[in-house]
C-alpha positions as CSV (number, residue, x, y, z in Angstrom):
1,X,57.4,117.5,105.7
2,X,57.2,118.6,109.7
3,X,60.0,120.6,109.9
4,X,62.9,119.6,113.0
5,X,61.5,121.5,115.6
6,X,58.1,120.6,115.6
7,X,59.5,117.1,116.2
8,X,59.5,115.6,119.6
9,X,63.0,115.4,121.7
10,X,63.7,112.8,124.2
11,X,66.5,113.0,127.2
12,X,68.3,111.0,129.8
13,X,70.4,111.6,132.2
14,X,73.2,109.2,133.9
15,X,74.9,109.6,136.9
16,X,77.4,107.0,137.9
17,X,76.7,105.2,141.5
18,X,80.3,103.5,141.6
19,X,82.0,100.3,140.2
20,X,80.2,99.6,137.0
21,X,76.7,100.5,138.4
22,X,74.6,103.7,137.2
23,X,71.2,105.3,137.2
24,X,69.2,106.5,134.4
25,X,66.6,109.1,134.6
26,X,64.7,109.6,131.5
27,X,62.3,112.8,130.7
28,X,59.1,110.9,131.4
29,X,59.7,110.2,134.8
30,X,60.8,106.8,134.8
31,X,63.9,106.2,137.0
32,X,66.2,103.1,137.2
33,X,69.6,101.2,138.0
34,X,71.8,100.5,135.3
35,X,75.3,98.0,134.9
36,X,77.2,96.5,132.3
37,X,76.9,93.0,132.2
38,X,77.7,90.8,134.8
39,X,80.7,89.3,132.4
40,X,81.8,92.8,132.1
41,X,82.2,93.1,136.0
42,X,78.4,94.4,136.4
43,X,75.6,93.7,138.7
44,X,73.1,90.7,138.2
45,X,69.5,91.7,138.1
46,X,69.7,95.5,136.5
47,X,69.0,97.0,133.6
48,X,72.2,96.8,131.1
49,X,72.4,98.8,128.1
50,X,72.3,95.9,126.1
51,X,68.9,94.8,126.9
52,X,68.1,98.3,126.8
53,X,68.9,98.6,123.1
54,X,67.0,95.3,122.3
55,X,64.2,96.2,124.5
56,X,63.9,99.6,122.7
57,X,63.5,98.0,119.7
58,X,60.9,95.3,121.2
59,X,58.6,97.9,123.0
60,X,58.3,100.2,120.0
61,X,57.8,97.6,117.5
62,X,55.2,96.4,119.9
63,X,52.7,99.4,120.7
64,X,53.4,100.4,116.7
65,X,51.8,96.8,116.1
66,X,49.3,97.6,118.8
67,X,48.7,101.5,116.5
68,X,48.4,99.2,113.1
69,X,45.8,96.6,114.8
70,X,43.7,99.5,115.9
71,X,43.5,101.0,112.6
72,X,43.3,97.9,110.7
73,X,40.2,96.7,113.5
74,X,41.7,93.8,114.3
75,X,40.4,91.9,117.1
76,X,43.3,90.9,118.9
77,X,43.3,88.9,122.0
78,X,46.6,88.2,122.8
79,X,51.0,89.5,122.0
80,X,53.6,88.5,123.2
81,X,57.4,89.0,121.5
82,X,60.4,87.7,122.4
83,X,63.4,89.6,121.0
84,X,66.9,88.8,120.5
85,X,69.7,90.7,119.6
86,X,72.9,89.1,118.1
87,X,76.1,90.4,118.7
88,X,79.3,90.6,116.6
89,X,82.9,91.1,117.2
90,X,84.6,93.3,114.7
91,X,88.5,93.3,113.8
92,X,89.6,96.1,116.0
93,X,87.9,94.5,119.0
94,X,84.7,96.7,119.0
95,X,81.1,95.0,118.9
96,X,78.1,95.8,117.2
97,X,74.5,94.2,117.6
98,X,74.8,92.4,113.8
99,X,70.4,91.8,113.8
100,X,67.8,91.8,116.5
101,X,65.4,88.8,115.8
102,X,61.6,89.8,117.1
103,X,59.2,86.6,117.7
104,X,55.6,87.9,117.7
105,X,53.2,85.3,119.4
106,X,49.9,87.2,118.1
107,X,46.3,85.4,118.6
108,X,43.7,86.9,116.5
109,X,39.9,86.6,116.2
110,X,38.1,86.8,113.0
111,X,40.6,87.9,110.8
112,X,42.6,87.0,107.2
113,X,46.2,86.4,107.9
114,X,47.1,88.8,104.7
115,X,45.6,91.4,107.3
116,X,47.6,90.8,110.4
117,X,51.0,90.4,108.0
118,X,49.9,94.1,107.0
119,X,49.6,95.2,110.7
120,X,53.4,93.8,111.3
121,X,55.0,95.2,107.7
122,X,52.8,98.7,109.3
123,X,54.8,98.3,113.0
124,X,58.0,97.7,111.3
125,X,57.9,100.9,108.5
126,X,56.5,103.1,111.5
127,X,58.4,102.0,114.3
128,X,61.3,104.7,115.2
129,X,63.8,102.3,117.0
130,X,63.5,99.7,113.8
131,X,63.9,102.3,111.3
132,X,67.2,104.0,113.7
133,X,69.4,100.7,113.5
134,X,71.7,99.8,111.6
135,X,71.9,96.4,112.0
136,X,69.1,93.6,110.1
137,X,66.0,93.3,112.0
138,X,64.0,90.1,111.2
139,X,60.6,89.2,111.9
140,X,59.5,85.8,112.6
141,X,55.7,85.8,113.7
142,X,53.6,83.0,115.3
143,X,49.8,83.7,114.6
144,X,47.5,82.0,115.7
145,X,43.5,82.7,114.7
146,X,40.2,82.1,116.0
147,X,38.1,82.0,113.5
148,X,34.3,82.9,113.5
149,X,33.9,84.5,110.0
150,X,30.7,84.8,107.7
151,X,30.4,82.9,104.6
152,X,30.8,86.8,103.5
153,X,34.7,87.1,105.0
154,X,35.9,88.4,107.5
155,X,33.5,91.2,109.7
């Protein structure tokens, strides 16, 4: 087992901007406005943390996908995922994101759905935002194939 400080860190930093607006910097370099949500007296057209949290989970399940289609060699022409996080109100008022629904729109060439099913259960065990949650994550998938394969199966 790698012990916890070979493991990688990540940081942020916030610095409030007034009202309800912020900015994030995060350790990479990227660099961007933040707000609550426009019901919660925010700005329209930033970044809230919100859609942060469900876009987390979105981009990581994504380029783990991408990590399992490589290693599987699947020809993969086109992803797209929607993603959806529902929100529930508990008794003392506080919220919590109950499940975040991801819908994969995956087109694949010459491959055995049983194959691209492995490549999502992959993205989902190795993905570190999916595994961090708490909360049911559920994964609906549209595939779609093109199929050119031998009278052998698939290349």
């Amino acid at each position: 087992m790698v012990g916890e400080k070979d493991m990688p860190t990540y940081k942020t930093t916030t610095v409030w901007k007034g009202g309800h607006l912020g900015a994030i910097a995060c350790s990479n370099g990227a660099r961007m406005d933040f707000s609550a949500p426009v019901e919660l007296y925010g700005k329209p057209d930033v970044l809230t943390p919100e859609d942060a949290f469900v876009g987390a989970l979105n981009m990581c399940f994504q380029l783990m996908f991408i990590w399992s289609i490589e290693k599987l060699k699947i020809d993969l022409i086109s992803y797209e995922c929607e993603a959806e996080g529902f929100v529930e109100e508990l008794l003392d008022r506080t919220s919590i994101f109950k499940k975040v629904v991801l819908k994969p729109k995956i087109e694949v060439r010459n491959c055995r759905e049983a194959k691209v099913r492995r490549a999502l259960q992959l993205a989902e065990k190795y993905s570190l935002v999916v595994q961090s949650i708490k909360g049911e994550v559920l994964i609906e998938p549209e595939i779609r194939y093109q199929r050119n394969i031998d009278e052998d199966g698939e290349k």
